[in-house]
C-alpha positions as CSV (number, residue, x, y, z in Angstrom):
1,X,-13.2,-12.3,17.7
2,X,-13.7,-14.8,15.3
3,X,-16.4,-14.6,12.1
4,X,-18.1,-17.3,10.3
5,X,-21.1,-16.9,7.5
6,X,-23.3,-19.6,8.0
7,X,-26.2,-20.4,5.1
8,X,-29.7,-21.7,7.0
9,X,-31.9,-23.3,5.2
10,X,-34.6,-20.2,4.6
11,X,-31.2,-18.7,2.7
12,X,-31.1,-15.9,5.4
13,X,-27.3,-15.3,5.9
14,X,-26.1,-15.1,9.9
15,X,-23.5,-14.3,11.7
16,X,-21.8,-16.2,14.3
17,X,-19.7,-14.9,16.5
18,X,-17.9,-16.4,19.0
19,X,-16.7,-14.0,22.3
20,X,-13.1,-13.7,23.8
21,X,-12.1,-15.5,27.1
22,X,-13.4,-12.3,28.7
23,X,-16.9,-12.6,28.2
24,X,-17.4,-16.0,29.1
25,X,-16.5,-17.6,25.6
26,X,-20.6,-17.9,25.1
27,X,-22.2,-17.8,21.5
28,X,-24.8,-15.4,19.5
29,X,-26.6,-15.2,16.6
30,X,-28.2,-12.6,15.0
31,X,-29.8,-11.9,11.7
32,X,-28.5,-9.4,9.3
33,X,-29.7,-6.2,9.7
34,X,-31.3,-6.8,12.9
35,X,-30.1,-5.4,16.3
36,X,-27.8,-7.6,18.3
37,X,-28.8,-8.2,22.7
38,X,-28.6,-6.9,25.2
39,X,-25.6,-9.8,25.8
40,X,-23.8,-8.2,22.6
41,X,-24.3,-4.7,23.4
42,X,-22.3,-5.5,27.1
43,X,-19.7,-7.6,25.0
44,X,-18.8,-4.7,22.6
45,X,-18.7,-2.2,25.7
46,X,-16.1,-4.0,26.9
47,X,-14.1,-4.5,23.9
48,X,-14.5,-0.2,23.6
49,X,-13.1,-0.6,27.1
50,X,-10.5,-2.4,27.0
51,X,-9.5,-0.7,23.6
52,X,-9.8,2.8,25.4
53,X,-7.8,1.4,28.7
54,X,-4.7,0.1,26.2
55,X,-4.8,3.6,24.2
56,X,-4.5,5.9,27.4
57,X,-2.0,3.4,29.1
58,X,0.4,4.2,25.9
59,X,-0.5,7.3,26.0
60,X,0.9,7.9,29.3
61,X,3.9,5.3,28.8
62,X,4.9,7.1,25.4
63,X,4.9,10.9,27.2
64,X,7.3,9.0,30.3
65,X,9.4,7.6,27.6
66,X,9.4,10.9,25.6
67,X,10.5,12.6,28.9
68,X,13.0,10.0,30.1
69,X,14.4,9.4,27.4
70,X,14.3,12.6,25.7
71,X,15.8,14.1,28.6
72,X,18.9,11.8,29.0
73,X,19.4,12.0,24.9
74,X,19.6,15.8,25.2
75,X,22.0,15.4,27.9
76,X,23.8,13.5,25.4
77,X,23.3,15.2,22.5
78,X,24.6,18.5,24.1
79,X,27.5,16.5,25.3
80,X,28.7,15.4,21.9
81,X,28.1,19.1,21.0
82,X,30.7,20.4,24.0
83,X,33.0,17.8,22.9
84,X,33.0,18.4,19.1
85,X,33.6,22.1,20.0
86,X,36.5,21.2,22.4
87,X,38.3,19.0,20.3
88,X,38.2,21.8,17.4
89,X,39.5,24.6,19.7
90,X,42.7,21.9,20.6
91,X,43.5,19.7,17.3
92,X,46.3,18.0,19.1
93,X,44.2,16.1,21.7
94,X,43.6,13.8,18.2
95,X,46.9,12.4,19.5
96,X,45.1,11.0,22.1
97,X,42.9,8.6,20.3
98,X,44.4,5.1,20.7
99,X,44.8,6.0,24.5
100,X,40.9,6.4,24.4
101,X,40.1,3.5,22.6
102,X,41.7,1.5,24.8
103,X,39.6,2.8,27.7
104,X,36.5,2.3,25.7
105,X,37.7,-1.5,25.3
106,X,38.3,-1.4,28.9
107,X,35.1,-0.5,29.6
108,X,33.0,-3.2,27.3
109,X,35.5,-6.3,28.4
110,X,35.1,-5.1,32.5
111,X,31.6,-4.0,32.2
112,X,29.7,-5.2,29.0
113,X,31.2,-8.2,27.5
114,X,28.0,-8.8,26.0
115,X,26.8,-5.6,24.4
116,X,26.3,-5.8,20.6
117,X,25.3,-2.6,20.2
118,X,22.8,-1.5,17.8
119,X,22.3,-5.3,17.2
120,X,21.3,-6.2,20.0
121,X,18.3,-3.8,20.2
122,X,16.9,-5.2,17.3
123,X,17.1,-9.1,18.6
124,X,15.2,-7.4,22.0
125,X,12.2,-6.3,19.9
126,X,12.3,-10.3,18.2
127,X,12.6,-11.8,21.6
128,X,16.2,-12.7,20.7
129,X,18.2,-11.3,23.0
130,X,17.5,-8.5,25.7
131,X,19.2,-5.2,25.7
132,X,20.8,-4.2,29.7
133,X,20.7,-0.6,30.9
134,X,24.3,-0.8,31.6
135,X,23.9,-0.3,27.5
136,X,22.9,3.4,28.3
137,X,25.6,5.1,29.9
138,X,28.7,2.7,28.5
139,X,27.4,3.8,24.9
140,X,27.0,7.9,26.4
141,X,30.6,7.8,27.6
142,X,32.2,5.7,24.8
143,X,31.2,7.8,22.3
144,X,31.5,11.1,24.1
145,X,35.5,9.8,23.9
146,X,35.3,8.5,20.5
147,X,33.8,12.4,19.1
148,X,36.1,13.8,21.9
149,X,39.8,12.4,20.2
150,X,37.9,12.6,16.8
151,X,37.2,9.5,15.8
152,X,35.3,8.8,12.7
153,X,31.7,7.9,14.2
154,X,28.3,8.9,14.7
155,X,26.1,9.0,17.1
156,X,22.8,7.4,15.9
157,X,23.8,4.2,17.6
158,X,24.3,6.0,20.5
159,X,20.6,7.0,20.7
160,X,19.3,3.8,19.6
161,X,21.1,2.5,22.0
162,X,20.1,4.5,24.8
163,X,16.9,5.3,24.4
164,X,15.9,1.3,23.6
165,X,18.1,0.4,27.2
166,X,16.2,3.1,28.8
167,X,12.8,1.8,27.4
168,X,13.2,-1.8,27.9
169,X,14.2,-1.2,32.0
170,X,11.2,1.3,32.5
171,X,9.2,-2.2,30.9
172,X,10.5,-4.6,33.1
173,X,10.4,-2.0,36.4
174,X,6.6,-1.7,35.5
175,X,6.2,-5.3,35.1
176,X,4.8,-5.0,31.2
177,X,4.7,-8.4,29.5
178,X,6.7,-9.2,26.6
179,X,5.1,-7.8,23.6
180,X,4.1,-4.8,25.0
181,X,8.1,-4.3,26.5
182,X,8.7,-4.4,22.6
183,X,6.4,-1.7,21.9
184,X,8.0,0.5,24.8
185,X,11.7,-0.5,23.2
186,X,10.9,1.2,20.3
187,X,9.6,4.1,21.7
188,X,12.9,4.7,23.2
189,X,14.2,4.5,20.1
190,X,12.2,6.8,18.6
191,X,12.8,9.5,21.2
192,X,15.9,9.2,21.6
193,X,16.3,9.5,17.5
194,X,14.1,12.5,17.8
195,X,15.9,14.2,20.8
196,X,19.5,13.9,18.5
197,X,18.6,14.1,15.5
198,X,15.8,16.5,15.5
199,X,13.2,14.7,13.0
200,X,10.4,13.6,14.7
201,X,8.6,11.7,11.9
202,X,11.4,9.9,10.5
203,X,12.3,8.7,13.9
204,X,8.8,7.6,15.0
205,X,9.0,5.6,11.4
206,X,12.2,4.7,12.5
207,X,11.9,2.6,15.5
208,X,8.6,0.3,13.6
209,X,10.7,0.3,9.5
210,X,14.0,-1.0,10.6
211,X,13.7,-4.2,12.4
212,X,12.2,-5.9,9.8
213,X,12.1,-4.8,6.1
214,X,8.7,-5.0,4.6
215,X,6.6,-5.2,7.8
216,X,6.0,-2.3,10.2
217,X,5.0,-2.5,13.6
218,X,1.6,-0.3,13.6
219,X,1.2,-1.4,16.9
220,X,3.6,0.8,18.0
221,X,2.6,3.9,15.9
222,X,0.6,5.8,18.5
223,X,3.4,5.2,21.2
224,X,6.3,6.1,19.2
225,X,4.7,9.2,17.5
226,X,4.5,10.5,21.0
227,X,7.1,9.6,22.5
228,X,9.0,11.2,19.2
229,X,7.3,14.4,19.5
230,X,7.7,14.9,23.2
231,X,11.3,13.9,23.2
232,X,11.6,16.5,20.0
233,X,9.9,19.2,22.3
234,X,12.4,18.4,25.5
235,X,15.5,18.3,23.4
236,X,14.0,22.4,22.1
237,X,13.7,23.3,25.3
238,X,17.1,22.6,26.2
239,X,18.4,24.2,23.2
240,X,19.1,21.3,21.0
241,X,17.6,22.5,17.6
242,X,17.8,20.6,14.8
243,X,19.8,20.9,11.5
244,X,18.1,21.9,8.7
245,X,19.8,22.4,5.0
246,X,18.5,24.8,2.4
247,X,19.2,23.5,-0.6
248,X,20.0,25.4,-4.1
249,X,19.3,25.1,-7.4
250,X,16.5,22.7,-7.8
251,X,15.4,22.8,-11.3
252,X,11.9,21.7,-12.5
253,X,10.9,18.2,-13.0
254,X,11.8,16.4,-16.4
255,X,12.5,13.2,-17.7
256,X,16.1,14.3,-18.6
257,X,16.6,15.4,-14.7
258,X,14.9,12.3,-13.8
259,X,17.2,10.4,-15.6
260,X,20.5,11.8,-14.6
261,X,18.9,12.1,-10.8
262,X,18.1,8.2,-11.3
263,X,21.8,7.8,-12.3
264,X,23.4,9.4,-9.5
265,X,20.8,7.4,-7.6
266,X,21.8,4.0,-9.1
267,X,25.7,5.7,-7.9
268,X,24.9,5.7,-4.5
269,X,23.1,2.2,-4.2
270,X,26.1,1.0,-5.4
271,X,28.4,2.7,-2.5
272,X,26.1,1.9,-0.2
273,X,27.5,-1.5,-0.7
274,X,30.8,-0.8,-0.9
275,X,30.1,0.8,2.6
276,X,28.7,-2.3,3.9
277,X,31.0,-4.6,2.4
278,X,34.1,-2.1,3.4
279,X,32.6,-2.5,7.4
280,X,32.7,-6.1,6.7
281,X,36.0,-7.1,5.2
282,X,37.9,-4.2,7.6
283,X,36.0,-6.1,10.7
284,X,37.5,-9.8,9.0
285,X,41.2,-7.8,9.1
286,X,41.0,-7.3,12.0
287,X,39.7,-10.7,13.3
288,X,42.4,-12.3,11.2
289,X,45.6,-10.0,12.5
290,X,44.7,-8.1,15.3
291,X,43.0,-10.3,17.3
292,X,43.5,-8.9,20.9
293,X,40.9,-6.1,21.3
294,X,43.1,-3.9,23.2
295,X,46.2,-3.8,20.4
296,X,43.5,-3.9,17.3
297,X,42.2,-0.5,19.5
298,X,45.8,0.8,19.7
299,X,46.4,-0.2,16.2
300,X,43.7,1.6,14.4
301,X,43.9,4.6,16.7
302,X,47.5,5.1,15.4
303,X,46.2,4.5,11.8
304,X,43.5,6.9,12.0
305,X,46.0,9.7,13.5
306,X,48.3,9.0,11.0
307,X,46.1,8.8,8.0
308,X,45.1,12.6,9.4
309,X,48.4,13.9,9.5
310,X,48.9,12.8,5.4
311,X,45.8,14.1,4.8
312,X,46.4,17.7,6.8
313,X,42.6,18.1,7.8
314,X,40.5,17.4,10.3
315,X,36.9,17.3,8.0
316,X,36.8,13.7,8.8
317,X,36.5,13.4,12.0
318,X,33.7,13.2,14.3
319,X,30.2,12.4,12.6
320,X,31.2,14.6,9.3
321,X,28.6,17.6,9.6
322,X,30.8,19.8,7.9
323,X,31.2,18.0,4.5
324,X,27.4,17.3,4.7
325,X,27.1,21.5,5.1
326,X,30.0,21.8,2.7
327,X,27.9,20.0,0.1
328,X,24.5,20.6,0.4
329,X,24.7,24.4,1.4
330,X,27.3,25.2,-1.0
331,X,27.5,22.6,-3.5
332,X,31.0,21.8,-3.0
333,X,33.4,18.8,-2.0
334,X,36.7,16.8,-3.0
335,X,36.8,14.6,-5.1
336,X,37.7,11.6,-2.8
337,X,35.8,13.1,0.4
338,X,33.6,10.3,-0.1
339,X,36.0,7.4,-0.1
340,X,38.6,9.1,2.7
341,X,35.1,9.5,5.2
342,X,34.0,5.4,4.2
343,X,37.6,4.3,4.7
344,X,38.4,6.1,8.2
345,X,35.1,5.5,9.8
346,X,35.4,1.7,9.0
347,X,38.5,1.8,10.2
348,X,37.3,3.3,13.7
349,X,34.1,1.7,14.1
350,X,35.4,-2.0,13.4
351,X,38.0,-1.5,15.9
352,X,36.1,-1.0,19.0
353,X,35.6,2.7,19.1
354,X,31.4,4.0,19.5
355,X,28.9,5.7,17.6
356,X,27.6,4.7,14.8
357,X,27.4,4.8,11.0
358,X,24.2,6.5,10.1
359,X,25.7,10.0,9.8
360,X,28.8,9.1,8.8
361,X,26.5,7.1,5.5
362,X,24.9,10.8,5.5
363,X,27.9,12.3,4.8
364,X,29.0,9.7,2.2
365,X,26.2,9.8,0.7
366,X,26.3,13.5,0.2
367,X,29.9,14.2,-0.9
368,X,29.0,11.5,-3.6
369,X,26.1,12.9,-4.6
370,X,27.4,16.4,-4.9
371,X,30.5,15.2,-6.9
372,X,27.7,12.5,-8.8
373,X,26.0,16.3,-10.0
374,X,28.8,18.3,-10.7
375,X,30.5,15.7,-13.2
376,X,26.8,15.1,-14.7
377,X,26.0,19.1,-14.7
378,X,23.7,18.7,-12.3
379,X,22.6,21.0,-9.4
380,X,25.3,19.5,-6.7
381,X,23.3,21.1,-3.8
382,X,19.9,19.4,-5.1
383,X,22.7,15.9,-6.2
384,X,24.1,16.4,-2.4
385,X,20.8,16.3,-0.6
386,X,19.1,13.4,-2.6
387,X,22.6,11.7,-2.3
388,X,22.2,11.7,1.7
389,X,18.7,10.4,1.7
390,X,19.5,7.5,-0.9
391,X,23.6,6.1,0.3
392,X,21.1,6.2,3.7
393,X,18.4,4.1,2.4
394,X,20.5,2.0,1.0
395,X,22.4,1.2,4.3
396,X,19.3,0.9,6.7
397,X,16.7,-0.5,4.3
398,X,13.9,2.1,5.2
399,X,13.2,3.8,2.2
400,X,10.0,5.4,4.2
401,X,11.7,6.4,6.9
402,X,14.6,8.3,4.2
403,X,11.8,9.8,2.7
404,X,10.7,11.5,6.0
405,X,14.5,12.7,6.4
406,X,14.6,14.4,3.4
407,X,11.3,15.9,4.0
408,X,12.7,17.3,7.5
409,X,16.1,18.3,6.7
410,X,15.8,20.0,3.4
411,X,12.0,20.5,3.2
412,X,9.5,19.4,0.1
413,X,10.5,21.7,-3.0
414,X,12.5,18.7,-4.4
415,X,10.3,15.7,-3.5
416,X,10.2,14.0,-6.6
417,X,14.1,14.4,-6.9
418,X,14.4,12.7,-3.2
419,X,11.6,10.0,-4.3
420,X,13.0,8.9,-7.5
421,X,16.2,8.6,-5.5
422,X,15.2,6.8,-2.7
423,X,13.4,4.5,-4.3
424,X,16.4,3.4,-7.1
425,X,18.6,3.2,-3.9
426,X,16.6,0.7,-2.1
427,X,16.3,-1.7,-5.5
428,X,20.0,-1.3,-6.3
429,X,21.2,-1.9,-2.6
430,X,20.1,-5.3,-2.6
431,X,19.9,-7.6,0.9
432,X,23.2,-5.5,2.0
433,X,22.4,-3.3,5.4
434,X,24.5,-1.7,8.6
435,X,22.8,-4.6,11.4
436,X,23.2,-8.1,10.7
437,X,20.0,-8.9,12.8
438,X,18.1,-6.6,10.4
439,X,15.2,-9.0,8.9
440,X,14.4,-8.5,5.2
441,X,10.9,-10.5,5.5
442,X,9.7,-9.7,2.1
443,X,11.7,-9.7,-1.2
444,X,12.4,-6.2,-2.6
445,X,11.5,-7.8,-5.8
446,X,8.3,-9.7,-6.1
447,X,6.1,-10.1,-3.3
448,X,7.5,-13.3,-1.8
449,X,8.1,-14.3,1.9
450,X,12.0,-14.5,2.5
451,X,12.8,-13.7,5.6
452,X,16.9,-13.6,5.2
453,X,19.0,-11.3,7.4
454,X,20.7,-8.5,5.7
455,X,24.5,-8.9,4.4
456,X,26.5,-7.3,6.1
């Protein structure tokens, strides 16, 4: 509804107002202060109406997408769990990882040629591109095999994945229109998020922060809350609980911890993009010498294995939640955990095996920040956990959404710590993300209109 002040001649201000399509498109005036007609009174009960109708209709679509998806992401996420646990009861089946990768390329050249992955589920929300259920269980069973033969990966791509797939289908089976089939895409993201990763508010943030940088979707904010808390209840009641960290050693708020906390900080922005650009120039190798997607597979699989059996552990594979427990609980890593986790996980993830690189970037970012705070005499627990949250921030571009993380994972006792460090991140970082079809619509540096997609 559209408003115009109008000046009549007796200087009495009134309002015009001109009606939506519903009502007829007809035309009122009314002085200020006085009651509007009978007319105006049956306008605005529709508009209540019609607002009332849309709030319980995603009400009910956010608790069957919370379900649905939560349901099949639990399934999931107690798969990865199974698998994780097999493969460290039998090291050897590591041998076996180029043999799986080149199933998984099997898979995605027979069945989805097309997928793009996390990508794609961000050009579905633009009306760019539309993400196929077929997404849903490729992405389950890939990497299920990837975590299986211990393959450097995550799984947060995995869910997004899924749980967008799932959404977008149960839109188009119920014959929603397009904007509103972007709504119900990111409230399977934000389940599914919730359902693995056990963080509710980050991941109904999530799903509205990350498509574009510097405008959020509060359209979808009533949706994706409750769709993130009911997929967060499902994945409890199948016993997938979420990880928490307590962290150590968290000293009082100065300027001299603020300063060597906003050093670390500055640290981590800067391998954030070392991660990016790492993902990037390992993906041009490839292009450039390994061309066929089935040898390039092979290739790195072999690579991987290898670069295992020099290194004589197995802390690297899989999505790296021990070096993130190693360093936050107990303040302790080595000294190149960081680099040998950023190094093997490019090296899987740009070949064709599945995932993701969120918690891989959580683990990154916490060796780092735990070896950032014991070289600076800082607490490394406190250095690990803020570490996480900003290497994470810097990769994704959601500094609110990394906020909430920290918040969930290690609780609030170091707040300013994980502020301070999120927010240096995010300025440091630059335009460099994970997704290339990321949008940074406004400048992290003066409020300007820029509208670039994120280096990747």
């Amino acid at each position: 509804m559209a408003y115009t002040e109008r000046k009549y001649d007796s200087g009495k201000m009134r309002r015009k107002y001109e009606r939506g399509k519903g009502s007829g498109g007809t035309y009122g005036t009314y002085e200020k202060g006085t009651s509007p007609s009978g007319s105006d009174v049956t306008y605005y009960g529709k508009r209540i109406q019609q607002d009332m109708s849309n709030f319980v209709k995603w009400i009910l679509l956010a608790l069957l997408i919370g379900g649905v998806v939560g349901g099949a992401s639990s399934l999931f996420a107690g798969c990865l769990s199974w698998v994780t646990q097999f493969r460290a009861d039998r090291p050897a089946v590591v041998l076996l990882l180029p043999f799986g990768g080149l199933l998984i390329v099997f898979l995605y050249q027979k069945i989805g040629k097309e997928d793009r992955g996390t990508n794609q589920v961000l050009s579905t929300i633009r009306s760019q591109d539309e993400v196929p259920l077929r997404s849903a269980p490729l992405i389950f069973i890939a990497t299920a095999l990837t975590h299986l033969l211990g393959g450097s990966a995550g799984r947060e791509g995995a869910a997004i994945q899924l749980g967008g797939s799932i959404g977008n289908q149960l839109g188009r089976w119920i014959h929603l229109d397009e904007e509103d089939r972007h709504v119900i895409v990111m409230c399977g993201m934000s389940a599914a998020f919730s359902a693995v990763f056990g963080t509710p508010m980050a991941a109904a943030v999530f799903a509205m922060e990350v498509v574009s940088v510097g405008v959020m979707y509060y359209a979808a904010l009533l949706p994706c809350v409750v769709a993130s808390l009911v997929a967060y209840d499902f994945a409890g009641s199948f016993g997938i609980h979420p990880e928490n960290f307590h962290v150590t050693g968290i000293p009082a708020f100065s300027m001299e911890n603020g300063i060597k906390m906003g050093i670390i900080a500055v640290g981590c922005g800067a391998v954030s993009i070392l991660f990016c650009l790492l993902l990037e120039y390992v993906s041009k190798g490839y292009d450039k010498w390994l061309k066929n997607p089935y040898l390039r597979v092979f290739a790195a699989g072999c690579l991987v294995v290898v670069l295992y059996w020099i290194l004589g552990t197995d802390r690297y594979m899989g999505a790296g939640n021990q070096l993130i427990e190693q360093a936050v609980e107990h303040g302790q890593t080595q000294t190149f955990d960081f680099f040998w986790k950023m190094l093997l996980t490019a090296l899987a993830m740009r070949a064709g095996f599945r995932g993701g690189e969120i918690v891989p970037s959580f683990a990154i970012g916490a060796t780092f920040g735990c070896l950032a705070g014991q070289i600076m005499g800082f607490s490394p627990s406190l250095s690990a956990a803020a570490g996480m949250t900003a290497v994470f921030c810097g990769v994704t571009n959601c500094p609110v959404t990394s906020i909430l993380i920290a918040f969930e994972l290690f609780g609030f006792q170091g707040v300013s710590y994980y502020l301070l460090a999120v927010a240096v991140s995010y300025a440091v970082s630059g335009y460099y993300g994970l997704y290339k079809d990321q949008t940074i619509v406004y400048s992290k540096y003066k409020a300007k209109y820029v509208n670039r997609h994120t280096k990747t």
